[in-house]
C-alpha positions as CSV (number, residue, x, y, z in Angstrom):
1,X,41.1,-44.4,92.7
2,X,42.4,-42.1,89.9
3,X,40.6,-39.7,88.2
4,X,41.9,-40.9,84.6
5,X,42.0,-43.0,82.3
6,X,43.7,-44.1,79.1
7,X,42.0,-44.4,75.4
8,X,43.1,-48.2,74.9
9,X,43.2,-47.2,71.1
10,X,45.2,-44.1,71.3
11,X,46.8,-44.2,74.3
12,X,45.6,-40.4,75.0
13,X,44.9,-39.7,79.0
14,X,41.0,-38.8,79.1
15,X,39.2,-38.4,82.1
16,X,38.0,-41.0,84.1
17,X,34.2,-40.2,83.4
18,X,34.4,-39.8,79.6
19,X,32.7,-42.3,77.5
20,X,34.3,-41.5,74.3
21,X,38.3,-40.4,73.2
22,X,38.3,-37.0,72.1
23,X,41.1,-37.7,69.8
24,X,40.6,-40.4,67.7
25,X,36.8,-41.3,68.9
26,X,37.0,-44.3,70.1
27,X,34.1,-45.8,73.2
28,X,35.1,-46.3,76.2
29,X,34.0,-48.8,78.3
30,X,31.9,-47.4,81.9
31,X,34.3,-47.3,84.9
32,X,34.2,-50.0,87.5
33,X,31.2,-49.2,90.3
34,X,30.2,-46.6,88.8
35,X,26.4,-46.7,89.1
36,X,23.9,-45.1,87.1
37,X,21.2,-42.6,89.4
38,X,17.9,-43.3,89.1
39,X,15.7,-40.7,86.9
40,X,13.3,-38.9,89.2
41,X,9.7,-39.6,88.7
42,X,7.8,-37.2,86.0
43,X,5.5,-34.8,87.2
44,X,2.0,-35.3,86.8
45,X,-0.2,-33.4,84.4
46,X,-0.9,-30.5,87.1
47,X,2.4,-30.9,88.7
48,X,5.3,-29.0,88.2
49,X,8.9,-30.5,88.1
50,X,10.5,-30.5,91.3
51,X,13.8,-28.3,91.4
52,X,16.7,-30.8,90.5
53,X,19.6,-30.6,92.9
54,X,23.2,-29.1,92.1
55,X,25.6,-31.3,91.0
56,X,27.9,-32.4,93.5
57,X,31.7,-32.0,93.5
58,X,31.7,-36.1,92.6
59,X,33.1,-37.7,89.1
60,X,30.7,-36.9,86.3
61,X,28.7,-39.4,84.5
62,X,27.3,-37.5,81.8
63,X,27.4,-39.2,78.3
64,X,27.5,-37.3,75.6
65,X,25.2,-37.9,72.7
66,X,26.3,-39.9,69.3
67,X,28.3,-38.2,66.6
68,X,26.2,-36.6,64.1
69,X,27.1,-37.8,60.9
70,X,25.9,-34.7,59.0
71,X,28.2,-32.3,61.5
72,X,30.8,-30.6,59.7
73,X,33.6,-29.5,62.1
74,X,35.7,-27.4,59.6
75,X,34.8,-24.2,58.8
76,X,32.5,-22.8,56.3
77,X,33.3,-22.2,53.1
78,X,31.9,-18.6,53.5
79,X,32.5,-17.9,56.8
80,X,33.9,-14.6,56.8
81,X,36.2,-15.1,60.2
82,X,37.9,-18.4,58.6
83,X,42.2,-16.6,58.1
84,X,43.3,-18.3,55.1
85,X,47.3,-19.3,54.9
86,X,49.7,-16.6,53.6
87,X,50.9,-18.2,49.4
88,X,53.9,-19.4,49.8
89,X,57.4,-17.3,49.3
90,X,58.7,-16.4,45.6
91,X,55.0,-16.7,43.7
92,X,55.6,-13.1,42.1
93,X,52.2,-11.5,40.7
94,X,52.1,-11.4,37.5
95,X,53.2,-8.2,35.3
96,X,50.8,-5.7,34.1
97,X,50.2,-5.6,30.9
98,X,50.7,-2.4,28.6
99,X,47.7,0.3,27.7
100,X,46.0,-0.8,24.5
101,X,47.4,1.6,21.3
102,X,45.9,2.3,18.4
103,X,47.8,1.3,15.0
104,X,50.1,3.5,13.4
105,X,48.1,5.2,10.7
106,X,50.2,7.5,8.3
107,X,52.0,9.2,11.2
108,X,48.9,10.0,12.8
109,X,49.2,9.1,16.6
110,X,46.3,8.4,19.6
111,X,42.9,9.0,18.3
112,X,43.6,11.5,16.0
113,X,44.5,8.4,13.2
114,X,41.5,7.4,10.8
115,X,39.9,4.4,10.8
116,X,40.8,1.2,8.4
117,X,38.3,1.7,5.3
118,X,35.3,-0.4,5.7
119,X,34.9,-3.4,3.4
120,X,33.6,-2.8,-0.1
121,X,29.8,-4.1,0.0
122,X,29.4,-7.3,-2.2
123,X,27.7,-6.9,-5.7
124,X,24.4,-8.1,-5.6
125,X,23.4,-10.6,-7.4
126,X,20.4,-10.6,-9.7
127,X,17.6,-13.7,-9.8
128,X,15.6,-14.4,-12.7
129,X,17.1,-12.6,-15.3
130,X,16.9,-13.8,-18.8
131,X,20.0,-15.5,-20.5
132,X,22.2,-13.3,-23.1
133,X,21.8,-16.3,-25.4
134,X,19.4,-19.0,-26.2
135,X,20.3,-22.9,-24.9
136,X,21.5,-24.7,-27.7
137,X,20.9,-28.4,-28.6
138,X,23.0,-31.0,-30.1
139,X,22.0,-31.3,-34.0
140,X,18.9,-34.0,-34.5
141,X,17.8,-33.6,-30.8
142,X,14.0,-32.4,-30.1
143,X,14.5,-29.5,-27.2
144,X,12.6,-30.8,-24.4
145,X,11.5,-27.1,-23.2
146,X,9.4,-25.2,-26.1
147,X,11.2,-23.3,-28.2
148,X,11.1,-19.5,-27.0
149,X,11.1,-15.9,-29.0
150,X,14.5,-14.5,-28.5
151,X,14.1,-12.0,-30.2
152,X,10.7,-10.4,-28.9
153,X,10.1,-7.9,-26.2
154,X,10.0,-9.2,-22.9
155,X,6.7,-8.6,-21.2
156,X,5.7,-6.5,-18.5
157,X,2.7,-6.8,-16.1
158,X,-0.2,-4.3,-16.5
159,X,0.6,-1.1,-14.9
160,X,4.2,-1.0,-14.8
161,X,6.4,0.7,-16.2
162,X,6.9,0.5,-20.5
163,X,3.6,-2.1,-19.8
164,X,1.8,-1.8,-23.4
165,X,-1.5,-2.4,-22.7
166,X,-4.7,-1.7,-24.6
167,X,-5.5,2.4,-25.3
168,X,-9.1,3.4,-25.6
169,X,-9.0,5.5,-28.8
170,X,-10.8,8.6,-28.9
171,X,-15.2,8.6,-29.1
172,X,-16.2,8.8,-32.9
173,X,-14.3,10.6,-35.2
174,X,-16.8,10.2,-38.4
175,X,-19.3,11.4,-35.5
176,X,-17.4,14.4,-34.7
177,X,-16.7,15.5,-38.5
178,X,-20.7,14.5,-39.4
179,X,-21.6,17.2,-36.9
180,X,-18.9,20.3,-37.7
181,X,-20.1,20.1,-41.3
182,X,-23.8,20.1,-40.3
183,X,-23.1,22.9,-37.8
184,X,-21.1,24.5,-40.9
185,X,-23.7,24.2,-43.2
186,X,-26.7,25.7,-41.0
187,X,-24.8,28.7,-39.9
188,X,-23.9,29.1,-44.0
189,X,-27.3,28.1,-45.0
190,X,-29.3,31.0,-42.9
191,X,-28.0,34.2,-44.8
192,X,-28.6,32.2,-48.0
193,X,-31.7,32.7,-50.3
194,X,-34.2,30.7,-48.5
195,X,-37.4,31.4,-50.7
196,X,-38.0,32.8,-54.0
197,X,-40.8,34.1,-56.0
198,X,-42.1,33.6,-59.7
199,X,-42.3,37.5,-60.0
200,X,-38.8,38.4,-59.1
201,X,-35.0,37.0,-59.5
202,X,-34.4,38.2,-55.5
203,X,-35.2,35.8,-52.9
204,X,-35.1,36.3,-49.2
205,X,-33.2,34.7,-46.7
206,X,-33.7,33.3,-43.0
207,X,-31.7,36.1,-41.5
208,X,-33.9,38.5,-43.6
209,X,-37.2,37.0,-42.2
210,X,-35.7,38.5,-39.0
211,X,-36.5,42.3,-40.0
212,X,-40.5,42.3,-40.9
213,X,-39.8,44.9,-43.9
214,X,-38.3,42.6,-46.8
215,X,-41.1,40.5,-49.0
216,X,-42.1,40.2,-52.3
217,X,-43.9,42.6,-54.7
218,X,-47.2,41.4,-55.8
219,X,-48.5,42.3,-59.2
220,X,-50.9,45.1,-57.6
221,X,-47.8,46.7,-56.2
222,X,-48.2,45.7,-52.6
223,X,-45.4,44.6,-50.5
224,X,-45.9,40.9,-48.9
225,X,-43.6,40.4,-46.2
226,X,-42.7,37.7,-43.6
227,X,-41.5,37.9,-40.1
228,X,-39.8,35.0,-37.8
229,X,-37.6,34.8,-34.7
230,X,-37.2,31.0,-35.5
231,X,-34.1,31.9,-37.7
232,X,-32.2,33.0,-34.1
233,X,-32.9,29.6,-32.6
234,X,-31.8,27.9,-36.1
235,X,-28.5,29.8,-35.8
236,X,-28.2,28.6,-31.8
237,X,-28.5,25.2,-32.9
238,X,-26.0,25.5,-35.8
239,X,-23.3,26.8,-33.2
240,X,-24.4,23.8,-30.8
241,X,-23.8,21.5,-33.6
242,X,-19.9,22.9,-33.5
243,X,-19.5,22.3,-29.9
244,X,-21.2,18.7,-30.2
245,X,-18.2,17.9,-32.6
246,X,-15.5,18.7,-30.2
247,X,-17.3,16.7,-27.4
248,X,-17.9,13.6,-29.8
249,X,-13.9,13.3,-30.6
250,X,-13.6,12.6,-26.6
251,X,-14.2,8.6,-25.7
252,X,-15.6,10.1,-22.1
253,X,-18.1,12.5,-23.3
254,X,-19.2,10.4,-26.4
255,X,-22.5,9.1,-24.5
256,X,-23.6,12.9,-23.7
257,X,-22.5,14.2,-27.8
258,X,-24.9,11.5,-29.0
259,X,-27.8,12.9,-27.2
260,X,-27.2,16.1,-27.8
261,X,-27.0,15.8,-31.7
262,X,-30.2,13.6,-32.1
263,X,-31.8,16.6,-30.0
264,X,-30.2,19.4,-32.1
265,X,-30.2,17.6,-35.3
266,X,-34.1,17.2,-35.0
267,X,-34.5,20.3,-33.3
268,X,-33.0,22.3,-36.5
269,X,-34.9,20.1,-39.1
270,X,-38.3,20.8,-36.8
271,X,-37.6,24.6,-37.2
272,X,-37.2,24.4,-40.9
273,X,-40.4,22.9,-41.4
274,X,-42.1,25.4,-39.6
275,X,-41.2,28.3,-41.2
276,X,-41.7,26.8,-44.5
277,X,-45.1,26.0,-43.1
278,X,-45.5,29.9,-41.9
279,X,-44.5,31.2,-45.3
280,X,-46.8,29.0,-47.3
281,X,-49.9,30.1,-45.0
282,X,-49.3,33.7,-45.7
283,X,-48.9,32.8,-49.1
284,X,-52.1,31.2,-49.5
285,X,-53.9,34.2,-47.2
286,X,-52.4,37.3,-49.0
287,X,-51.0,36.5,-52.2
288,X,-53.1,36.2,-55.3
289,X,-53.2,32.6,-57.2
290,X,-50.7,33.8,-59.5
291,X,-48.2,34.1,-57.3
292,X,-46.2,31.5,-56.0
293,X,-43.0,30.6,-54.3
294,X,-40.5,28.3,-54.2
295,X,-37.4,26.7,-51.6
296,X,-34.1,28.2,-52.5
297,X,-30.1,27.3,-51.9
298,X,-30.2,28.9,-48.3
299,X,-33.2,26.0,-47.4
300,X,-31.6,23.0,-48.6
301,X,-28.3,24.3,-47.0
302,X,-29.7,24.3,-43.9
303,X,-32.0,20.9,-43.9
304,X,-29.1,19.0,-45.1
305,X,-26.8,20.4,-42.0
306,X,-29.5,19.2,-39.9
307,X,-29.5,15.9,-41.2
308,X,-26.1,15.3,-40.9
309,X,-26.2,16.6,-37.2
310,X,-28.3,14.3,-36.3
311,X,-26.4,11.5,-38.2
312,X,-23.6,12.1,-36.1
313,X,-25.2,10.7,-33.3
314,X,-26.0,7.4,-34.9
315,X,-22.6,6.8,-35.7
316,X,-20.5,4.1,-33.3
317,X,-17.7,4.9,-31.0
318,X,-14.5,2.9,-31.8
319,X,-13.8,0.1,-29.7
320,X,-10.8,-0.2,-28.0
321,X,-7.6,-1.3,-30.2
322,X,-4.3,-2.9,-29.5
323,X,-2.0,0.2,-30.6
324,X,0.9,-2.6,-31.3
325,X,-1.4,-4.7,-33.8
């Protein structure tokens, strides 16, 4: 018998025990008397496999298992030992090409040239601005917009720059002058005759009621003098009445100038009375019926600068005004 056989699709000598070609694939049919061995029995579950017996030096019968249809035979696409065909003759690499160079610029070579000037930056362009002339209308047509001021300011907003907005004028200015000619006319009226006499042409003032020694003669011959510090605090209140009209020309001190000129106002009035009070007392005590005494310049000076002190701080302050009306 011989030991091969031939692939009836092929024609390729395989041996006699294969079941398939190994060139084109093709099943063979099982050799003539060839039997197949029986499968020894399976062991148990506490049995171990008997030893299985060499093969003998007989034909083969092993079949080999079905092709695998997901078996590539090739090589793998990144299999490192896979030798890849030398190109073919006469495919010349390509040239390399030349080192970038910079443009000529002026004779200047390599780096050393200057770069092109950058673009001039596009003007910008302004929004909202206000035409440079009025639309115009066709003759008989009704705009349908209202008809707009060309000719007036544009307005600003409140705060910004050139904004005309409303200016607080400054406190009371009638104030202010009421109490610089009271204060004037205190100071004045003080070393003017306050008091005079029936006996004599001389009268005395308020800064002479300071000293004690100046009076009146009485027709016995005595001396009748008066003394008075009230005189110093009517002079204090004269000068207060100057410094009240410098506060009352400010819009933020006005509030504080009003209080202060009702208080000095009254308080230089109060002291007049007083010391008219004190001088007809001593009058009355030391001087005989005969004599008798009378207000002078100096006195009505003085009570009229207190009055008007205290005027000033009845005046109003001037409300606020639009400087452009």
């Amino acid at each position: 018998m011989s030991d091969t056989i031939t692939c009836p699709n092929c024609s390729a000598t395989l041996p006699a025990a294969a079941a398939f070609c190994t060139s084109c694939g093709n099943r063979l049919a099982a050799a003539p008397g060839a039997a197949a061995q029986p499968a020894p029995p399976s062991p148990g579950p506490n049995q171990f496999a008997p030893p299985q017996p060499p093969p003998s030096g007989g034909p083969s019968t092993f079949t080999p298992p079905p092709p695998d249809p997901t078996r590539v035979d090739g090589p793998a696409v990144s299999d490192p030992t896979q030798v890849l065909g030398a190109p073919a003759p006469g495919a010349a690499p390509p040239a390399p090409s030349a080192p970038w160079q910079p443009a000529d610029g002026g004779g200047a070579t390599g780096w050393s040239a200057s770069p092109p000037p950058a673009p001039a930056p596009p003007a910008p362009q302004a929004y909202g601005t206000a035409p440079s002339a009025p639309p115009t209308t066709a003759t008989g047509q009704t705009p349908a917009w209202s008809p707009t001021n060309w000719d007036a300011a544009p307005e600003t907003a409140p705060g910004a720059p050139g904004a005309t907005s409303r200016a607080k004028a400054p406190g009371s200015p009638l104030g202010a002058a009421l109490a610089v000619l009271g204060g004037i006319l205190t100071v004045v009226g003080i070393f003017m005759p306050w008091v005079k006499s029936n006996l004599s042409d001389n009268g005395l003032s308020a800064w002479d009621l300071t000293s004690g020694d100046k009076g009146f003669r009485l027709p016995d011959g005595a001396l009748l003098t008066f003394e008075s510090l009230d005189p110093y605090v009517i002079l204090a209140l004269g000068a207060g009445a100057l410094l009240i009209g410098v506060l009352a020309l400010s819009g933020s001190s006005r509030s504080l100038s009003k209080v202060l000129g009702a208080v000095v106002g009254l308080g230089i009035i109060g002291y007049i009375i007083r010391d008219w009070t004190s001088l007809a007392s001593v009058v009355q005590e030391k001087a005989p019926s005969s004599f008798e005494v009378s207000s002078d310049i100096g006195f009505y000076l003085t009570i009229a600068g207190g009055a008007l002190v205290l005027l000033s701080a009845l005046m109003p302050s001037q409300t606020d005004k639009d400087p452009s009306a």
